[in-house]
C-alpha positions in Angstrom: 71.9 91.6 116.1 68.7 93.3 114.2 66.4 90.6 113.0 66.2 90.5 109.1 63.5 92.5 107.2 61.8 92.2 103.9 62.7 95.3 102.3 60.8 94.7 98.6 59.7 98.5 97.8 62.9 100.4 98.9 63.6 103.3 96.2 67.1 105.2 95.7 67.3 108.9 96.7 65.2 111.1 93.9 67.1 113.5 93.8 70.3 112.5 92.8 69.7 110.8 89.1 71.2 111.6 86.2 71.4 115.7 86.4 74.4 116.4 84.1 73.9 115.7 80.5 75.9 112.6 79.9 77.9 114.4 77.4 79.3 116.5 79.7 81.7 114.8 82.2 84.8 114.8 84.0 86.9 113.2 81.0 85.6 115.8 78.1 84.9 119.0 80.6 88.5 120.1 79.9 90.8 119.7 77.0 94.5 119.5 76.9 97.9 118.1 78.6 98.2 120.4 81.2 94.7 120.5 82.4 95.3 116.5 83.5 98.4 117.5 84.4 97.6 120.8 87.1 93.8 119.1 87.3 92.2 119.4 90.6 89.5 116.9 90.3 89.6 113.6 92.2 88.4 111.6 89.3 91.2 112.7 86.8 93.6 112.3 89.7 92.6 108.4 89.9 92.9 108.1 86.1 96.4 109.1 86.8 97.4 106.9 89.2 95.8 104.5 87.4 98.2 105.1 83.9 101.2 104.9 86.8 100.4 102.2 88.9 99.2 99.8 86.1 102.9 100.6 84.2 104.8 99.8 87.3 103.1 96.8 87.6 103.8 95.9 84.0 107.2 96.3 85.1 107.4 94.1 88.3 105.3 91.7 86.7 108.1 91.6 84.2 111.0 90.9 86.4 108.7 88.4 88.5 109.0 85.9 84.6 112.4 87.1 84.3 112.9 85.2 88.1 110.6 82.4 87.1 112.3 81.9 83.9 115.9 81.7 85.3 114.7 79.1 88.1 112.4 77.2 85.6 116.2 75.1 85.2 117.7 74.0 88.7 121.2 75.7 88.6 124.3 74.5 90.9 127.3 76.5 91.8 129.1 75.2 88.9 126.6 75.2 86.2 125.5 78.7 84.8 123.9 79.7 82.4 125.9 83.3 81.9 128.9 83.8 83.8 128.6 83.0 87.6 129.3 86.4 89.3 126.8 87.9 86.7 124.6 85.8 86.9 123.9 85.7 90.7 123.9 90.1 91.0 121.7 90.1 88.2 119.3 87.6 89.9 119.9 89.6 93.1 118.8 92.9 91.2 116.0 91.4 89.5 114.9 90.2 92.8 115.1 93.3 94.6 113.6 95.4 92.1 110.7 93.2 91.7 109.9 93.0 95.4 110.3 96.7 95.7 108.7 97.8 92.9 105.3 95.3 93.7 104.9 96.5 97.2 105.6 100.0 97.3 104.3 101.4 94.0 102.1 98.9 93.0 100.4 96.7 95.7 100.1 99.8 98.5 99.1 102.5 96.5 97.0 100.3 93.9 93.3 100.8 95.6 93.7 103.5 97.8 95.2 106.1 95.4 93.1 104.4 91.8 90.2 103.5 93.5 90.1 105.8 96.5 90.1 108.9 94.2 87.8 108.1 91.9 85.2 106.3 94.2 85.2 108.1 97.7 83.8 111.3 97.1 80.8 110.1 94.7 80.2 107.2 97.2 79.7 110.3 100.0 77.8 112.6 97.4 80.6 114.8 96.9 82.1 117.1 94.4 85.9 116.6 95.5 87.8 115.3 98.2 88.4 117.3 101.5 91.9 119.2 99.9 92.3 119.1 96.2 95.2 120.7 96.2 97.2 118.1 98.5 95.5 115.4 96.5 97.1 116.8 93.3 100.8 117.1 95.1 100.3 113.3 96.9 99.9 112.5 92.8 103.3 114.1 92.3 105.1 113.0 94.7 104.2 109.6 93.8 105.8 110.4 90.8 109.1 111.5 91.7 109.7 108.7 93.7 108.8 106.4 91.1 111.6 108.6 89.4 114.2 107.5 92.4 112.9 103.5 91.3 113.4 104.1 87.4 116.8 105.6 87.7 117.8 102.7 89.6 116.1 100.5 87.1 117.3 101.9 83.8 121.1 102.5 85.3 120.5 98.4 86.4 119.8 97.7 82.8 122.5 99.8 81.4 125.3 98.0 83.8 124.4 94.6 83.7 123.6 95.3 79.6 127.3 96.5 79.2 129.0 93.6 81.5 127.3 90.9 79.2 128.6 92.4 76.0 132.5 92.1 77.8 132.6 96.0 78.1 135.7 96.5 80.5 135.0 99.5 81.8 132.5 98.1 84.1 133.2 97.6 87.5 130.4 94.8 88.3 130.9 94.7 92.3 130.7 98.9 92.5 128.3 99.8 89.5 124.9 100.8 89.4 122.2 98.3 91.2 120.1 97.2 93.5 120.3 93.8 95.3 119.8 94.2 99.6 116.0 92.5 98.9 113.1 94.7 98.9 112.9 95.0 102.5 116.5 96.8 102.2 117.9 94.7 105.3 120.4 96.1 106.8 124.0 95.3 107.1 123.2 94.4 103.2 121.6 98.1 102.6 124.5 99.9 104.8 127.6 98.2 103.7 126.9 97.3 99.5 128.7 99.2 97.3 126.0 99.3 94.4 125.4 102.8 94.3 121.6 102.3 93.6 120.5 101.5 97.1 120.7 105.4 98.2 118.3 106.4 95.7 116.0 103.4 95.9 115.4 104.2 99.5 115.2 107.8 98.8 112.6 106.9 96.7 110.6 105.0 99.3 111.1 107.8 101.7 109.1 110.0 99.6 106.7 107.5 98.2 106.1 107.5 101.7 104.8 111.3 102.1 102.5 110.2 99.5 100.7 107.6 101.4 100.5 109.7 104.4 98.9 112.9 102.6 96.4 110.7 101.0 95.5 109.3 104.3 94.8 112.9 105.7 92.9 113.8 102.6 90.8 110.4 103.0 90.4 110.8 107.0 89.1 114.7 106.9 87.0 113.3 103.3 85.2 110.8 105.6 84.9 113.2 108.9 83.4 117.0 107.2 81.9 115.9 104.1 80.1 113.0 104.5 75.9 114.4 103.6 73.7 114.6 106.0 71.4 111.0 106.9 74.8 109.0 106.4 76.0 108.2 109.6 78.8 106.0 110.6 77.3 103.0 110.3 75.0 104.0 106.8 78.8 104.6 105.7 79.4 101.8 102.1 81.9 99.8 103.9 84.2 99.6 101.1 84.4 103.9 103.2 85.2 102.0 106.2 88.0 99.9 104.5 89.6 103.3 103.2 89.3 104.3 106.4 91.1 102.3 108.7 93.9 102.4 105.6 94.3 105.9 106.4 94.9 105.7 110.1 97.6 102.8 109.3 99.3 105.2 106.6 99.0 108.1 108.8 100.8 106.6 112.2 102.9 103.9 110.2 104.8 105.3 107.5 106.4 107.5 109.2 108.6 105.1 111.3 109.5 104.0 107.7 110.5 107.1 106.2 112.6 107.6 109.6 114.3 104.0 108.9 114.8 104.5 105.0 116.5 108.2 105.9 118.7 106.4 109.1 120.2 104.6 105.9 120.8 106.7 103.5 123.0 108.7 106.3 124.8 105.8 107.6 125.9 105.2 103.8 126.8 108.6 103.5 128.2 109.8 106.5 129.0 106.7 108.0 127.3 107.0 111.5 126.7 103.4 113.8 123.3 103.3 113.5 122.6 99.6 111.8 126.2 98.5 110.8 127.6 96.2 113.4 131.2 96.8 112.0 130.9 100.6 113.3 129.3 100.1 116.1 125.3 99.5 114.8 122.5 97.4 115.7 120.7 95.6 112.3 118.3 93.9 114.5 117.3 97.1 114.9 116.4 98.1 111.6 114.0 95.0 111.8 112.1 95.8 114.7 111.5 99.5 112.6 110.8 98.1 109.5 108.3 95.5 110.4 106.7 98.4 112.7 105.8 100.1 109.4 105.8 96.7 107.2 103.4 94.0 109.3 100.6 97.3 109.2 101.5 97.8 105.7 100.4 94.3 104.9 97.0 96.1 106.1 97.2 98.9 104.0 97.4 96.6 101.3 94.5 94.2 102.6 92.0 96.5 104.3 90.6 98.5 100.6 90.8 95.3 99.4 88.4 94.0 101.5 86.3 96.7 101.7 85.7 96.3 97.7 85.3 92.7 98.2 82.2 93.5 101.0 80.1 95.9 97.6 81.2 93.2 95.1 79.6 90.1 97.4 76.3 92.0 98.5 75.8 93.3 94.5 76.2 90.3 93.0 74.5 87.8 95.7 71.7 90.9 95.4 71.2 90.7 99.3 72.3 92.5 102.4 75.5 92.6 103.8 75.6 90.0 107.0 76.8 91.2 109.7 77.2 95.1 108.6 78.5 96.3 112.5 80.5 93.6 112.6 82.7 93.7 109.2 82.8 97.4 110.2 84.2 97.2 113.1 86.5 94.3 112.1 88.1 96.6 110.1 89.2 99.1 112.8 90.4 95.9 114.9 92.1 94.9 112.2 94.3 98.1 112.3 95.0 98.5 115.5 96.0 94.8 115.9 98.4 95.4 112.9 100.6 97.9 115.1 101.1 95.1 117.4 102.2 92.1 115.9 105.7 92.9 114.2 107.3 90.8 115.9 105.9 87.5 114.5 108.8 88.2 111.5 111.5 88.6 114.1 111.6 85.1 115.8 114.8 83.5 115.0 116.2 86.9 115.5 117.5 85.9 119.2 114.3 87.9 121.2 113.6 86.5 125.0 111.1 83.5 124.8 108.5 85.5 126.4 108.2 88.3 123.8 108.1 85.3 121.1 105.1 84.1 123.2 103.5 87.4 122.8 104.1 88.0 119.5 102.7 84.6 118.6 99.5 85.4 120.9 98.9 88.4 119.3 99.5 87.1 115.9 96.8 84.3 116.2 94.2 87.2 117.4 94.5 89.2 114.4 92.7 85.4 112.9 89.5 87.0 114.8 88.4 90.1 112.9 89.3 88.7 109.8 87.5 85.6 110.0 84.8 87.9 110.6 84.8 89.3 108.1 85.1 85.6 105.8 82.4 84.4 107.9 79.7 87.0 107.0 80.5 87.1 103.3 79.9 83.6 103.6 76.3 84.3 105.4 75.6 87.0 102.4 76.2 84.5 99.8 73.9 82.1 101.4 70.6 81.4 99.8 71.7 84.6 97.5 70.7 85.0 93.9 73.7 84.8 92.9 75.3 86.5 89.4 78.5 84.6 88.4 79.5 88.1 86.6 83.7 88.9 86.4 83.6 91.1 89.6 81.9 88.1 91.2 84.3 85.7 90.0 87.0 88.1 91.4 86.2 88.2 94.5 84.9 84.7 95.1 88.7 83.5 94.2 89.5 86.1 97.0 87.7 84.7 99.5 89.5 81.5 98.2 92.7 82.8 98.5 92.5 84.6 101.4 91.5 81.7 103.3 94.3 79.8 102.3 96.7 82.7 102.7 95.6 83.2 106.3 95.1 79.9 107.3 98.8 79.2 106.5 99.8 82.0 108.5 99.1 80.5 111.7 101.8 77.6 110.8 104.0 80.9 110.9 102.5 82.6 113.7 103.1 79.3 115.7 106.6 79.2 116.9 107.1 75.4 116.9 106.5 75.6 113.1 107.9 78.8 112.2 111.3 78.2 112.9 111.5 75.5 110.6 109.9 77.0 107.6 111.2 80.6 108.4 113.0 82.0 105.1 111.9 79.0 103.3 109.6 79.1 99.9 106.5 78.9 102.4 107.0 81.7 103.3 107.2 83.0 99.6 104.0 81.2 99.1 102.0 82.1 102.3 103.2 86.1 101.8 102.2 85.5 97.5 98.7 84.0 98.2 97.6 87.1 101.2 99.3 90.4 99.6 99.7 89.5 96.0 96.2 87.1 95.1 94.0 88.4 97.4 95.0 91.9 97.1 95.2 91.4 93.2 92.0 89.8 93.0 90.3 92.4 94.8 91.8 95.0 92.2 90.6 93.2 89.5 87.5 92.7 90.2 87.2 96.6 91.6 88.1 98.0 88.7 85.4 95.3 86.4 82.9 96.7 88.8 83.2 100.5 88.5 84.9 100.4 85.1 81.6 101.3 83.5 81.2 103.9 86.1 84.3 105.3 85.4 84.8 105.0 81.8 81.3 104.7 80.9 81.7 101.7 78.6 81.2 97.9 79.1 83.6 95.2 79.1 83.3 92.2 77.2 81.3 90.2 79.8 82.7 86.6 78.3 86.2 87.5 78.2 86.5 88.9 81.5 84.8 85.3 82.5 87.7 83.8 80.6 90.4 85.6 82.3 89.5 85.5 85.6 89.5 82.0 85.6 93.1 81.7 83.6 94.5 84.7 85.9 93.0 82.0 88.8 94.6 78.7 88.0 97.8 80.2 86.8 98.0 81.8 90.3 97.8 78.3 92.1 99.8 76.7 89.9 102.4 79.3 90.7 102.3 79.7 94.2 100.7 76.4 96.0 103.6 74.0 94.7 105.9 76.7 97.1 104.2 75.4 99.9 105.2 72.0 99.5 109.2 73.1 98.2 109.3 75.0 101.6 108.3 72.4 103.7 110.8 70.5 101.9 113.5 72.7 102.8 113.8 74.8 99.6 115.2 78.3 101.0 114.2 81.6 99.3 115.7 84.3 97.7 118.2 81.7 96.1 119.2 81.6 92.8 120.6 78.4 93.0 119.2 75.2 94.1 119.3 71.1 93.8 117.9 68.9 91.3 115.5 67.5 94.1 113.2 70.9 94.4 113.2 71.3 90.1 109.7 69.7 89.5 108.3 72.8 92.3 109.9 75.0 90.3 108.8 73.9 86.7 105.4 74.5 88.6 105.5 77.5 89.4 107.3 79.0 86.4 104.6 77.6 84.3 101.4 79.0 86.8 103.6 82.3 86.5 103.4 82.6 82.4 99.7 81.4 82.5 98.7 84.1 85.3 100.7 86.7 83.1 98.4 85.3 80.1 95.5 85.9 81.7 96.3 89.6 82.7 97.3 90.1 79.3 94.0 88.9 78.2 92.3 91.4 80.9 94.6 94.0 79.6 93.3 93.6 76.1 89.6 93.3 77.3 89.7 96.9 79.0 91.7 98.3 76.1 88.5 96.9 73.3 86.3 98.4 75.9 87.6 101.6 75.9 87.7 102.1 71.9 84.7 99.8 70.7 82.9 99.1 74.2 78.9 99.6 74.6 77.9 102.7 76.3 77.3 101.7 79.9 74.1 102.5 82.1 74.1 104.5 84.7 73.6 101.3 87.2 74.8 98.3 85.3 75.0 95.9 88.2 72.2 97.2 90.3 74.3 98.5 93.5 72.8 101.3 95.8 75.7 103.3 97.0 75.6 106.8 95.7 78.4 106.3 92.7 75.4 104.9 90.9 73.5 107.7 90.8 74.9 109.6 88.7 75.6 109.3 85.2 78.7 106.7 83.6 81.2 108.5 83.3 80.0 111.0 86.1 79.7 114.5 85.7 82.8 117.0 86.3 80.8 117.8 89.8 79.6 114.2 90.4 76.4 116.1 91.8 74.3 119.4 91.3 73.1 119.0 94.7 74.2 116.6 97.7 71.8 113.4 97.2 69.6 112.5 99.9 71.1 108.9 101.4 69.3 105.7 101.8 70.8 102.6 103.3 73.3 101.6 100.9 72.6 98.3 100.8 68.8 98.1 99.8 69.0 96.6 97.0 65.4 96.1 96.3 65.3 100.1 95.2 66.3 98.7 92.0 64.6 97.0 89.1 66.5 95.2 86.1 65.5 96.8 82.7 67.9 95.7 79.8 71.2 95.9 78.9 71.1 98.8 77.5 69.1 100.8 80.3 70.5 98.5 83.4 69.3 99.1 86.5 66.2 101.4 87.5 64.7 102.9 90.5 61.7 101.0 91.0 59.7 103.6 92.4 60.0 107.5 92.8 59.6 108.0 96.5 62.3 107.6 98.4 61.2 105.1 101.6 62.0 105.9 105.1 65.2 105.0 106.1 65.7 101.7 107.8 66.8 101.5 111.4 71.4 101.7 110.8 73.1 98.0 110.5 70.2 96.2 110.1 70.1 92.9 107.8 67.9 92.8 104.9 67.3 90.0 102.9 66.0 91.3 99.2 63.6 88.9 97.6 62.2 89.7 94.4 
């Protein structure tokens, strides 16, 4: 490893600051529906996603109290609060469409397709991505398979609506709805009769062509337009995050959108592909799924990360520790992820031997990302730390990553997994990696470049405040799980004994305080955007090329490609005021320092 250097008089690039008029960017260039609609540029394509992802959130987070508020009382099979059959679809529904809606149009497309767009190219110096064009249609397709999810949704809320009200044309068993579980397990996605499970997975199937044309776009981005002095390992690593994402999207997703199509004709044509009763295999449909799923977990952790890595080395105004290593991490992390799929599948009746190897694998994917905790931890040490809402963020993922990964090995271990496996453990352990940490990471993303993107500041205080509520009302959710599950409580009931109710009372309450505290984040971006301060162009003081360019950046991002220094030498800057932020601290650029090396900034 390099030995650390005192890097005290580094300067940013000359050439790239502040070369637009500020009046003049990529929200006012052009006016009008249609030019968002038909736009071509990368930033106004994040925006979008943004608008879409956010509402679909709103909307699983919805369902997720609705659960939470029917299992805040312990119910038994002969105390309901509706009528029984109606009351157990409509949790089934609730359930399903809350898992579905969370993972694919939410969690997986959250950072890659919000963040992704409106970060990458500026972070290479760019005007665009690689393809415009195919960015614009991945945007649309997104959309249309959302469509697939709200038809489901609203034809859900117009049958169970009409069966509470008596209506007797409604057939409950046969109407419209969705309740196989988000993971659409077979025989319960090939042999319901709800007629929504077609178009649900129809709608996952072409969600998933707009993962994978994103991933292309991202991949050829980072390959042909990346300016000339960065090389692979100058690259921000939040880049390297993005790109092992795209490698995961590009060779997983597929086998997904082959699984999801597999049922759609089994329902409709009735061929044995899954169905035992005709002659199918639904273990199967397992050993696909989880091909795609266990690297999707990835896809969902890997940009999350890679924002965590700019958020820790900002805010603890040092050098990243350990920049080859969290790099590389990343890629291991990948191509680990293709190999572990197993690890879901062992009660499932596999041979002894491939449970062994499953579980060996399973414990190695600990390595790179303990890596990766480990030299955050070293960048935070003896830091000048700034306890600023991005840094609270992603401190309580560090926090909850830990927790979520050191429970996994209790799953990865099969003398424990059996026991616990489908239990509220496994709710908790699967909540506390993909949802907090992931969530977390989002959060605290979108605090740190909101001034770049919108050009207006937050309300430091409040963002403080939420943090901290959208923090504890996440453990009280989730932790108590842990304990029901090792108690025996199983999930994906909507029933349960008196003995598990105190759990549950938990966890309902954590889940209403978490949803206060996005409500308060909610509201803090919405009084920034009509009465916020106008932002610097460098608020926080980071080095990567996004902030070096005006907030909110031009409609070209740059005149000319910037010349690149490393992108973490922080001592280029110098704090000003509030008002002005962050300033080059001198106006040659210094020569560039030897590629991974660790700098400690002292000022």
């Amino acid at each position: 490893m390099s030995s650390t250097a005192e890097l005290e008089h580094a300067s940013p690039p000359a050439a790239a600051i502040y070369l637009t008029p500020p009046e003049d960017n990529y929200l006012t260039h052009d006016k009008g529906v249609m030019s968002w609609i038909f736009t071509l540029d990368h930033k106004r394509i994040g925006i979008l996603y943004m608008g879409t992802v956010l509402s679909f959130f709103l909307v699983g987070g919805i369902f997720a109290l609705s659960l939470r508020t029917e299992l805040l009382w312990y119910n038994t099979p002969d105390k309901f609060h509706l009528d029984k059959e109606l009351t157990l679809n409509l949790y089934n529904n609730m359930f399903t469409l809350h898992g579905a809606i969370m993972v694919f149009l939410f969690i997986i497309p959250a950072i890659p397709a919000i963040m992704g767009n409106l970060i990458l190219p500026i972070m290479l110096g760019a005007k665009d991505v690689a393809f415009p064009r195919l960015n614009l249609m991945s945007l649309w397709i997104y959309w249309i398979g959302g469509t697939f999810f709200l038809y489901v949704l609203l034809g859900g809320v117009l049958h169970y609506g009409f069966a509470m009200f008596g209506h007797p044309n409604v057939n409950l068993p046969g109407g419209m709805g969705l309740d196989t579980g988000w993971t659409f397990y077979a025989p319960y996605s090939t042999t319901k009769s709800l007629a929504g499970v077609v178009p649900a997975t129809l709608g996952a199937f072409v969600v998933g062509f707009s993962s994978i044309l994103t991933g292309v776009n991202f991949i050829t981005t980072l390959h042909i337009l990346r300016p000339k002095g960065m090389t692979w390992f100058r690259m921000p690593l939040f880049l390297w995050g993005l790109y092992a994402t795209s490698i995961i999207q590009i060779l997983a997703t597929p086998v997904l959108a082959i699984t999801l199509l597999l049922v759609v004709a089994e329902r409709t044509m009735h061929v044995g592909i899954f169905d035992p009763a005709i002659g199918g295999d639904p273990v199967l449909f397992q050993h696909f799924f989880w091909f795609y799923s266990h690297p999707a977990v990835y896809i969902m952790i890997l940009p999350a990360m890679g924002v965590i890595s700019e958020l820790i080395t900002v805010f603890s105004r040092k050098h990243i520790f350990g920049y080859n290593f969290i790099a590389f991490s990343s890629i291991a992390i990948a191509l680990l992820g293709f190999l572990v799929w197993g690890h879901h599948m062992f009660v499932s009746g596999q041979s002894p031997m491939t449970d062994s190897i499953f579980s060996f694998i399973t414990f190695s994917v600990a390595i790179p990302s303990a890596v990766k905790v480990f030299n955050w931890t070293a960048t935070l040490y003896r830091g000048s730390i700034r306890f600023k809402t991005p840094m609270l963020y992603a401190l309580g993922f560090i926090l909850l990553f830990t927790v979520g990964g050191l429970t996994g090995l209790f799953l990865g271990a099969l003398s424990t997994d059996v026991p616990l496996h489908d239990t509220y453990f496994v709710v908790a352990h699967f909540h506390y990696v993909m949802m907090g940490s992931m969530l977390f990471a989002f959060l605290g993303g979108m605090y740190y470049w909101f001034p770049k993107i919108f050009g207006k500041m937050y309300h430091e205080q409040t963002g403080q405040v939420a943090a901290l509520v959208v923090f504890l009302g996440f453990n009280l959710a989730f932790f108590p799980q842990f304990i029901a599950g090792t108690q025996g409580m199983p999930r994906r009931w909507a029933t349960y004994p008196e003995q598990y109710q105190i759990y549950h009372r938990f966890s309902t309450a954590g889940a209403y305080l978490m949803g206060l505290g996005l409500f308060i984040v909610a509201g803090n971006w919405i009084h920034a955007l009509k009465r916020g301060n106008k932002a610097p162009p460098n608020p926080w003081g980071g080095n990567t090329l996004e902030w070096h360019c005006t907030s909110p950046p031009p409609y070209y991002n740059f005149k000319k490609t910037p010349a690149v220094d490393d992108p973490y030498a922080l001592g280029a800057w110098e704090y000003v005021s509030e008002e002005q932020g962050w300033v080059p601290r001198h106006s040659e650029p210094p020569p560039l320092a030897p590629p991974g090396q660790n700098v400690a900034i002292t000022h």
